[in-house]
LUMLO-521885 format. One record per residue: residue in three letters; x, y, z of N, C-alpha, C, O in turn. Coordinates in Angstrom, 1 decimal, m for minus. Example, Ala and Ser with C-alpha at 12.3 -4.5 7.8 and 13.67 -1.06 7.14 Angstrom:
2
{site 'ALA', {13.2, m5.7, 7.8}, {12.3, m4.5, 7.8}, {13.2, m3.3, 7.8}, {14.2, m3.3, 8.5}}
{site 'SER', {12.8, m2.2, 7.1}, {13.7, m1.1, 7.1}, {12.9, 0.0, 7.9}, {13.4, 1.1, 8.0}}
END
This chain:
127
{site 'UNK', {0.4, m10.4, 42.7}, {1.8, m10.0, 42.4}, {2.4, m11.0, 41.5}, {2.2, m12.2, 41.6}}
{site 'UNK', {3.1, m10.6, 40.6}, {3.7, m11.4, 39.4}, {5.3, m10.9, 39.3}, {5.5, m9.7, 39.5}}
{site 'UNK', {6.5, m11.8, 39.0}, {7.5, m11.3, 38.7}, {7.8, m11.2, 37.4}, {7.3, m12.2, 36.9}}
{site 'UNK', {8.4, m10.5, 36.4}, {8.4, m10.9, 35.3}, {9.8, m10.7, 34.9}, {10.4, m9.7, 35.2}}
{site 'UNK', {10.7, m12.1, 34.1}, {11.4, m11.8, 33.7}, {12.4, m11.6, 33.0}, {12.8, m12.5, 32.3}}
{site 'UNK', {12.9, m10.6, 33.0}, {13.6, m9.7, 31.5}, {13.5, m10.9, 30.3}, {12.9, m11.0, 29.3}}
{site 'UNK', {14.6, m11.8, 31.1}, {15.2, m12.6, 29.8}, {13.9, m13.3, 29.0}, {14.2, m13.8, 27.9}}
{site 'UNK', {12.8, m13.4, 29.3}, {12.0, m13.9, 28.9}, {11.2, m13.1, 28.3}, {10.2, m13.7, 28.0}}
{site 'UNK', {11.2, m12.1, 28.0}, {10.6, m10.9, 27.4}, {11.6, m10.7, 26.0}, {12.7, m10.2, 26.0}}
{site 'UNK', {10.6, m11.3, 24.6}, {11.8, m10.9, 23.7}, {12.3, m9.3, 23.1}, {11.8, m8.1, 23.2}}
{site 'UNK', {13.1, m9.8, 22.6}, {13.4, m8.0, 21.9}, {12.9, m8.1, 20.3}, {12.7, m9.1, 19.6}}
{site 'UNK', {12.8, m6.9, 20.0}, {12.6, m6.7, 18.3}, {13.0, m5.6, 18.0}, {13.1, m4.6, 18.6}}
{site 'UNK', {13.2, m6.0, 16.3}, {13.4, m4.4, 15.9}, {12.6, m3.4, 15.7}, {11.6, m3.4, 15.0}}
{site 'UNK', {13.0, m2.4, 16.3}, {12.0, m1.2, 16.5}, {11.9, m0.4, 15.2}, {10.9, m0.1, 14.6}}
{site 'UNK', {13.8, m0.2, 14.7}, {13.7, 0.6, 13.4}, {15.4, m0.2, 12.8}, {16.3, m0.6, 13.5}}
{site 'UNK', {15.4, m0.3, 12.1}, {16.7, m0.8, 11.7}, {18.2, m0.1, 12.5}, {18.5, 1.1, 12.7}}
{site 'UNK', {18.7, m1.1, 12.9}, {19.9, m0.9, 13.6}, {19.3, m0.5, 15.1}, {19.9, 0.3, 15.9}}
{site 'UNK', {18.0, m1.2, 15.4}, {17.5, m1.0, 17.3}, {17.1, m1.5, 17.4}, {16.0, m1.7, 16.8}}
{site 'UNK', {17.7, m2.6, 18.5}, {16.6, m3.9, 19.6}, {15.6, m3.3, 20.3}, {15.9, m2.1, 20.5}}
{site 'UNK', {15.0, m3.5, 20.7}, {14.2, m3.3, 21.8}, {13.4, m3.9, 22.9}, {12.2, m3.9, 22.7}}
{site 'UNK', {13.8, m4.4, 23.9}, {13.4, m5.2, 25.1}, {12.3, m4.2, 26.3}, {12.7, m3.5, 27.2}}
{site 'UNK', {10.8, m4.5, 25.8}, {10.0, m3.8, 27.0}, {10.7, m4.7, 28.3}, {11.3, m5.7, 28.2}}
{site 'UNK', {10.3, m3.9, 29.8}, {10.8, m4.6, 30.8}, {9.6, m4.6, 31.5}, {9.3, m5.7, 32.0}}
{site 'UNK', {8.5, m3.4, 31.7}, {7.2, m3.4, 31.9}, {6.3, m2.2, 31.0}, {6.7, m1.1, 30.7}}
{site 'UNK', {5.1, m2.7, 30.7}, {3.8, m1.7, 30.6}, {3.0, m2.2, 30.9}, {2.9, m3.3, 31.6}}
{site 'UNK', {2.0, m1.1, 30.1}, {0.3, m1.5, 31.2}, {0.3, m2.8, 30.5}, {m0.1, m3.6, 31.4}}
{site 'UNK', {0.4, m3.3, 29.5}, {0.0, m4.9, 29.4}, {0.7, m5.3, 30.1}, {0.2, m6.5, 30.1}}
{site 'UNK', {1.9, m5.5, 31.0}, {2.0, m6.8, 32.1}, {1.9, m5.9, 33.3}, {2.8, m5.9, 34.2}}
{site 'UNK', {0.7, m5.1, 33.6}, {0.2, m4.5, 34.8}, {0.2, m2.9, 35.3}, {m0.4, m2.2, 36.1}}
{site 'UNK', {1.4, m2.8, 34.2}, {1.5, m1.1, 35.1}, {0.8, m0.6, 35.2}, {m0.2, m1.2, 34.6}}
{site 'UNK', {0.6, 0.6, 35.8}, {m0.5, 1.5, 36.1}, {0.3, 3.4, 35.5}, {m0.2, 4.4, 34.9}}
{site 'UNK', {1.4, 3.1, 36.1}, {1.8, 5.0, 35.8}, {3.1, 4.4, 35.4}, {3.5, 5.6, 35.5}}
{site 'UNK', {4.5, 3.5, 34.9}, {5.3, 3.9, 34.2}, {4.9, 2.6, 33.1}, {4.1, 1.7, 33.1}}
{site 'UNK', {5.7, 2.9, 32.2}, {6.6, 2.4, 30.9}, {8.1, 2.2, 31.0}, {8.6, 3.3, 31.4}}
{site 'UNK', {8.9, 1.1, 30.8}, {10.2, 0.8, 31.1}, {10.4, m0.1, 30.2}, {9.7, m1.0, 30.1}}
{site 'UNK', {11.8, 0.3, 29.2}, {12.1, m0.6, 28.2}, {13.4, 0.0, 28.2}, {13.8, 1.0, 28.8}}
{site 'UNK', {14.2, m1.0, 27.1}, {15.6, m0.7, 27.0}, {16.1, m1.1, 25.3}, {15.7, m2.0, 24.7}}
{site 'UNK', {17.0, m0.2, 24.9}, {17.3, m0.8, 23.8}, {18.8, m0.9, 23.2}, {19.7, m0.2, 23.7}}
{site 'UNK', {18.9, m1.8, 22.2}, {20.6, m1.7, 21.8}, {20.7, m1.3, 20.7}, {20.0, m1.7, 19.8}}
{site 'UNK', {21.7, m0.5, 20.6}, {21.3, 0.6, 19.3}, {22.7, 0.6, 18.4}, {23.7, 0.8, 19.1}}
{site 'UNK', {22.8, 0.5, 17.0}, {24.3, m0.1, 16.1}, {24.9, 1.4, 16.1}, {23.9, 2.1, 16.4}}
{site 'UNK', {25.8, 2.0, 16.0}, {26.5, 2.7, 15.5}, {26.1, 3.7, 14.5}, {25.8, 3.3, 13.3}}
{site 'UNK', {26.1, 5.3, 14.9}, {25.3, 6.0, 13.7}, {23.7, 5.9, 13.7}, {23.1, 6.6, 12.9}}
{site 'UNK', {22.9, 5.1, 14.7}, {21.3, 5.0, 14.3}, {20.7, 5.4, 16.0}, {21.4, 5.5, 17.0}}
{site 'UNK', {19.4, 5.5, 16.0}, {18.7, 5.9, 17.4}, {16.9, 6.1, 17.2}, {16.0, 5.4, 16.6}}
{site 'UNK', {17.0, 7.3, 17.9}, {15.5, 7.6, 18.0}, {15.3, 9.1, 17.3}, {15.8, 10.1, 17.7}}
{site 'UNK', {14.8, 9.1, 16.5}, {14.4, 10.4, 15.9}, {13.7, 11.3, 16.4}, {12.9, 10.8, 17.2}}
{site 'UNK', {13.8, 12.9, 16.2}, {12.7, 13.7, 16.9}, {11.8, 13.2, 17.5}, {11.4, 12.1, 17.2}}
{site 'UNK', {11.5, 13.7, 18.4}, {10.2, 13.2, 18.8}, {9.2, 13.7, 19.9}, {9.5, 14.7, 20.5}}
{site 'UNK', {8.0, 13.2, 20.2}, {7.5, 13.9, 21.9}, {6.7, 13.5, 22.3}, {5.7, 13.2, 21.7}}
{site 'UNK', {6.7, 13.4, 23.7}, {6.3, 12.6, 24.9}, {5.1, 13.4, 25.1}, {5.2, 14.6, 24.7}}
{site 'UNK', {3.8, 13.0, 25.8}, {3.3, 13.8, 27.0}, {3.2, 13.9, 27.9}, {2.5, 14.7, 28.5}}
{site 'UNK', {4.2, 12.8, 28.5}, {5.0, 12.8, 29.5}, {6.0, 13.0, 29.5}, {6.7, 13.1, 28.4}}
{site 'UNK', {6.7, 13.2, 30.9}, {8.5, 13.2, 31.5}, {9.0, 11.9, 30.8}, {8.1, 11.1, 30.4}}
{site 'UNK', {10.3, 11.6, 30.6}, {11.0, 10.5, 30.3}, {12.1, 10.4, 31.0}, {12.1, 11.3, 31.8}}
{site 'UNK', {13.3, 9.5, 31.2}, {14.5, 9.7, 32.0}, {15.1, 8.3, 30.8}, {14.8, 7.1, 30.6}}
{site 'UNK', {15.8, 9.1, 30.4}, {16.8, 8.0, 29.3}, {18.4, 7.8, 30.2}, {19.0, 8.8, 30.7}}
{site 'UNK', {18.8, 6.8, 30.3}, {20.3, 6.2, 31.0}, {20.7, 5.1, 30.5}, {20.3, 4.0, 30.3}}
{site 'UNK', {21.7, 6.1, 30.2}, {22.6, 5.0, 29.1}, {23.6, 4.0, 29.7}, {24.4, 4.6, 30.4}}
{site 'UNK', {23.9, 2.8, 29.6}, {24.1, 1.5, 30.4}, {25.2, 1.3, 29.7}, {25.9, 0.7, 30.5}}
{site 'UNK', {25.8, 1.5, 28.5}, {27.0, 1.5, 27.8}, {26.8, 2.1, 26.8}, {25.7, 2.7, 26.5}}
{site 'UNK', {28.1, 2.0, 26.1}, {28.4, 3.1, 24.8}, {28.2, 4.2, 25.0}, {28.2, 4.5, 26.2}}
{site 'UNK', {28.0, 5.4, 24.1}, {27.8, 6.7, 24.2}, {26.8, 7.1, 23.3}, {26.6, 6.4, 22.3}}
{site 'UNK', {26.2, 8.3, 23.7}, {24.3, 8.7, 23.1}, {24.5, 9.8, 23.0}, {25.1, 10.4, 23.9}}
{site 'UNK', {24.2, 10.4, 21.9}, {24.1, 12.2, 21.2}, {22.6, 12.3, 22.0}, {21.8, 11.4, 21.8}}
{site 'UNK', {22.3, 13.2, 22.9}, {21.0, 13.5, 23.0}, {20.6, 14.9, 22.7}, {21.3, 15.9, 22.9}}
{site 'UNK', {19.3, 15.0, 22.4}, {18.9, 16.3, 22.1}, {17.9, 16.5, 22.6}, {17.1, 15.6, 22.6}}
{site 'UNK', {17.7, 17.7, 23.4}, {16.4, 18.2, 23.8}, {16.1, 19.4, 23.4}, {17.0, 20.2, 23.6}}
{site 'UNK', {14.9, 20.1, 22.7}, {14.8, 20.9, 21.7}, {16.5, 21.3, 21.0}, {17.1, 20.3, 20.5}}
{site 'UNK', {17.0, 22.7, 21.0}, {17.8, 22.4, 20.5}, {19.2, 22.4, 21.5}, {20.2, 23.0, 21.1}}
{site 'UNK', {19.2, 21.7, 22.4}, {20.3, 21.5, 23.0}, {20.8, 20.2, 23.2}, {20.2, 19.2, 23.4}}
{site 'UNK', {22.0, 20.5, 23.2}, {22.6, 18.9, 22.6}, {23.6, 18.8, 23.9}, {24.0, 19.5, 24.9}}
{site 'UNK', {23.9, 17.1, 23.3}, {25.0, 16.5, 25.0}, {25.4, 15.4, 24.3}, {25.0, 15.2, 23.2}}
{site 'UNK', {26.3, 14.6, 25.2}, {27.0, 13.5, 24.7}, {27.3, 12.9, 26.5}, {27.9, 13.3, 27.5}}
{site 'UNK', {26.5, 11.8, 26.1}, {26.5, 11.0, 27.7}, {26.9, 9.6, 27.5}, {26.6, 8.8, 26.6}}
{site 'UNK', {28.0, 9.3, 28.7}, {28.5, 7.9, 28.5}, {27.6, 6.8, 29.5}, {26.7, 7.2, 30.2}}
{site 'UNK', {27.9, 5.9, 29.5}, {27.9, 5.2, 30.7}, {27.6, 5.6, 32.0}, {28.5, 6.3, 32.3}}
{site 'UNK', {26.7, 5.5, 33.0}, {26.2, 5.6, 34.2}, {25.9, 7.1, 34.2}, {26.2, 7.8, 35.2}}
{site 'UNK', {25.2, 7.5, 32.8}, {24.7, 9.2, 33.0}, {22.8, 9.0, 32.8}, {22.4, 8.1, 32.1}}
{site 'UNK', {22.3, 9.6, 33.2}, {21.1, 9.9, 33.3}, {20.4, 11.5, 32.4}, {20.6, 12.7, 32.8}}
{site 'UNK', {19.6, 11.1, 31.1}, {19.0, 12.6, 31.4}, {17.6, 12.7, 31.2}, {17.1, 12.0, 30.3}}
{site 'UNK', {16.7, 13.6, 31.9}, {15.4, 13.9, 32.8}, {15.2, 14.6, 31.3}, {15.9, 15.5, 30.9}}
{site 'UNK', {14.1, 13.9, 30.5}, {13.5, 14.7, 29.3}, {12.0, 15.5, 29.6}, {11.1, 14.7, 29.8}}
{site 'UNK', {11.6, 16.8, 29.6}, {10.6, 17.0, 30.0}, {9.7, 16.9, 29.5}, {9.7, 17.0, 28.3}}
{site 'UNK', {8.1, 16.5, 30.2}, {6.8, 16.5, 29.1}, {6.9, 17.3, 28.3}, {7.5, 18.4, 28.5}}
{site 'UNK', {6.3, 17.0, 27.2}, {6.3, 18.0, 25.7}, {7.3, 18.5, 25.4}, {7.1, 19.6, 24.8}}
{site 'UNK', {8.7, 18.1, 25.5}, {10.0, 18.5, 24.8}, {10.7, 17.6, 23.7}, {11.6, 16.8, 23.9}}
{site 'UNK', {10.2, 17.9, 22.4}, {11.0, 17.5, 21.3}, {12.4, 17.1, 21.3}, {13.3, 17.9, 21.1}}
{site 'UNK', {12.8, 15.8, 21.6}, {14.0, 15.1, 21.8}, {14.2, 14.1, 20.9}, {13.4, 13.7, 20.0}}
{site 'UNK', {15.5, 13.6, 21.2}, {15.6, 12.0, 20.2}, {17.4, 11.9, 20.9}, {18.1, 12.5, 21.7}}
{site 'UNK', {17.6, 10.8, 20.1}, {19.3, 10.6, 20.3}, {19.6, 9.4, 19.1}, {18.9, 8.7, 18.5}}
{site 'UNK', {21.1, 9.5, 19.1}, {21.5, 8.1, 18.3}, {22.8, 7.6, 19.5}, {23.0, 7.9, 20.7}}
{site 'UNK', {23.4, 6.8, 18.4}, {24.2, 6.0, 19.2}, {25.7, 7.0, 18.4}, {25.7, 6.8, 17.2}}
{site 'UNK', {26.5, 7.8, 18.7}, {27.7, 8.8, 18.6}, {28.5, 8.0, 18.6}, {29.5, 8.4, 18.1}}
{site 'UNK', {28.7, 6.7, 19.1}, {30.1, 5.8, 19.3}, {30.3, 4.7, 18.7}, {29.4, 4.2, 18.1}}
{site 'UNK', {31.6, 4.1, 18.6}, {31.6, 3.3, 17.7}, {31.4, 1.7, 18.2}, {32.1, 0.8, 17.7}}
{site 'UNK', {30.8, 1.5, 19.0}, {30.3, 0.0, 19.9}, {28.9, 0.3, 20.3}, {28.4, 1.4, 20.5}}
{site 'UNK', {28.0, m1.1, 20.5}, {26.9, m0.9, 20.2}, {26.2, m0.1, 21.9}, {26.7, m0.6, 23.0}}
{site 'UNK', {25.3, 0.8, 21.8}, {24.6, 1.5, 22.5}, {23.7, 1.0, 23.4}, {22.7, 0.6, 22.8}}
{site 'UNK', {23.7, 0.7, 24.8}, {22.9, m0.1, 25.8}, {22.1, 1.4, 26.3}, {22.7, 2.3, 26.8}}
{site 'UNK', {20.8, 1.2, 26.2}, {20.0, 2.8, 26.7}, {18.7, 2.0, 27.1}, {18.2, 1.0, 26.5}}
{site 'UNK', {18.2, 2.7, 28.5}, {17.2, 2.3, 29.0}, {16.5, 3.8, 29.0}, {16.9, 4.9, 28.7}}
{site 'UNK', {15.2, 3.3, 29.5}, {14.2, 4.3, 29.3}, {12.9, 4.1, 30.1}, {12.1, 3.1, 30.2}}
{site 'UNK', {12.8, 5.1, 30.5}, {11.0, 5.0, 31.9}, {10.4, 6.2, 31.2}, {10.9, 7.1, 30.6}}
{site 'UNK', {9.3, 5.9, 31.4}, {8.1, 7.2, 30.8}, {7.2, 7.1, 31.9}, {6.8, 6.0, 32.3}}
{site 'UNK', {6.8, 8.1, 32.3}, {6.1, 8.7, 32.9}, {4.6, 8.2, 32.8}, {3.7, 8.8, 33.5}}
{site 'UNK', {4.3, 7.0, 31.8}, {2.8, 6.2, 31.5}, {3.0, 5.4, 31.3}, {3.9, 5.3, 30.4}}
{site 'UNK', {2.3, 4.0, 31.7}, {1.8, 3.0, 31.4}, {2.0, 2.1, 30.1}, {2.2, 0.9, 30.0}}
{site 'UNK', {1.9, 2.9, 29.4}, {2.2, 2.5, 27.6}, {3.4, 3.6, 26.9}, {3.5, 4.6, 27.5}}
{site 'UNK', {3.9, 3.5, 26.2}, {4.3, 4.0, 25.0}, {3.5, 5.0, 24.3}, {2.8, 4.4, 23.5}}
{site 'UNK', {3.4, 6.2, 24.2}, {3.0, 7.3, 23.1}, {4.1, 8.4, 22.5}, {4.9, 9.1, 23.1}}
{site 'UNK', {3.7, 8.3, 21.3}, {5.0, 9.1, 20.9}, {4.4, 9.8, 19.4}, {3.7, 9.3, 18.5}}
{site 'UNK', {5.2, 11.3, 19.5}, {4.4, 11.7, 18.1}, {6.0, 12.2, 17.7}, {6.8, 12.9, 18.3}}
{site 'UNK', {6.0, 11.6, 16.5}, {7.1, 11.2, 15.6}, {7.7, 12.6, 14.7}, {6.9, 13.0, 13.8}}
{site 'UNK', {8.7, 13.3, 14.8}, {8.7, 14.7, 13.3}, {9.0, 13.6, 11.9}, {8.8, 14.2, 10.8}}
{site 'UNK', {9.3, 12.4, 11.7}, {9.5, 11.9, 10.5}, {8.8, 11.8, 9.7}, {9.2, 11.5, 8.6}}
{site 'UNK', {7.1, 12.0, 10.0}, {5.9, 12.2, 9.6}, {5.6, 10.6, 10.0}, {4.8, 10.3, 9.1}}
{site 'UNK', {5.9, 9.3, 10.7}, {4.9, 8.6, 11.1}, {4.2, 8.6, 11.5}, {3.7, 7.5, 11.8}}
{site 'UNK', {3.5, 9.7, 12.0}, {2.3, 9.9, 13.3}, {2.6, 9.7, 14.3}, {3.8, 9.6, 14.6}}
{site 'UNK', {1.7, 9.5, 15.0}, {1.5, 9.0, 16.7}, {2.1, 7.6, 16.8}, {1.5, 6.9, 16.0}}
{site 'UNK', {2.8, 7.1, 17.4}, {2.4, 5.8, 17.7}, {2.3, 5.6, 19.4}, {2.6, 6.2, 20.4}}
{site 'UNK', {1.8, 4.0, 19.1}, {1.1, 3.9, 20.8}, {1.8, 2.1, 20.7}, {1.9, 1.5, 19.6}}
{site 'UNK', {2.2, 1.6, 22.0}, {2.8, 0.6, 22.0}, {2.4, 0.1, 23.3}, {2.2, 0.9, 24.2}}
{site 'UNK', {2.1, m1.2, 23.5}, {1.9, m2.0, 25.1}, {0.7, m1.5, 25.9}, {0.5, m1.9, 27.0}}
{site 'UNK', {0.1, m0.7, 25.5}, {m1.3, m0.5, 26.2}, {m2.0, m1.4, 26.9}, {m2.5, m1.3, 28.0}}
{site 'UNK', {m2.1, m2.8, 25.6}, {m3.3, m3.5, 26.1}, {m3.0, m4.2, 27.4}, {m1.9, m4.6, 27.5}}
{site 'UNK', {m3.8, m4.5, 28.6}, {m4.0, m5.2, 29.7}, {m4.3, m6.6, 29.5}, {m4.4, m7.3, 30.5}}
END
């Protein structure tokens, strides 16, 4: 058993105007989730996108446009929403202070297939 933590885990940029702090994957052991969090500027987020797994995004501050196919919402602070396997989603940051959003996936690593045309990508896999 190992603790790991947070603060010691750096952040980077994911895509311009997004930190991103993993908290666990299968490289520091998991077996079945993915848990990361990110801070997101004003006007920027996560683009289309899709899981093959469930996701559960909760937003920790600021406020988040989210979309799941085509249905949309606007969640503040201490809201949760349940994205389902294979449901084309994304969100930005809608407010004008910077965006605190956490995120669990349903696997071990990071997979994600992108509509921006990046492809697949895969993150924290390795053990």
């Amino acid at each position: 058993m190992k603790a790991i933590t947070h603060s010691d885990q750096p952040t980077e940029e994911w895509r311009p105007g997004v930190r991103t702090r993993r908290i666990v994957a299968a490289c520091d052991g998991a077996t079945a989730l993915c848990i990361f969090e990110q801070w997101v500027d004003p006007g920027v987020g996560a683009p289309t996108h899709v899981h093959d797994v469930e996701e559960v995004l909760t937003v920790i501050a600021g406020r988040a446009e989210i979309w799941i196919d085509r249905e949309r919402l606007e969640c503040g602070a201490g809201a949760s929403v349940v994205i389902p396997a294979g449901a084309r989603h994304g969100f930005r940051n809608g407010g004008t202070t910077r965006l605190h959003i956490h995120a669990v996936l349903a696997s071990p690593f990071f997979a994600a297939e992108f509509d921006e045309g990046v492809g697949q990508v895969r993150r924290w896999e390795n053990t």
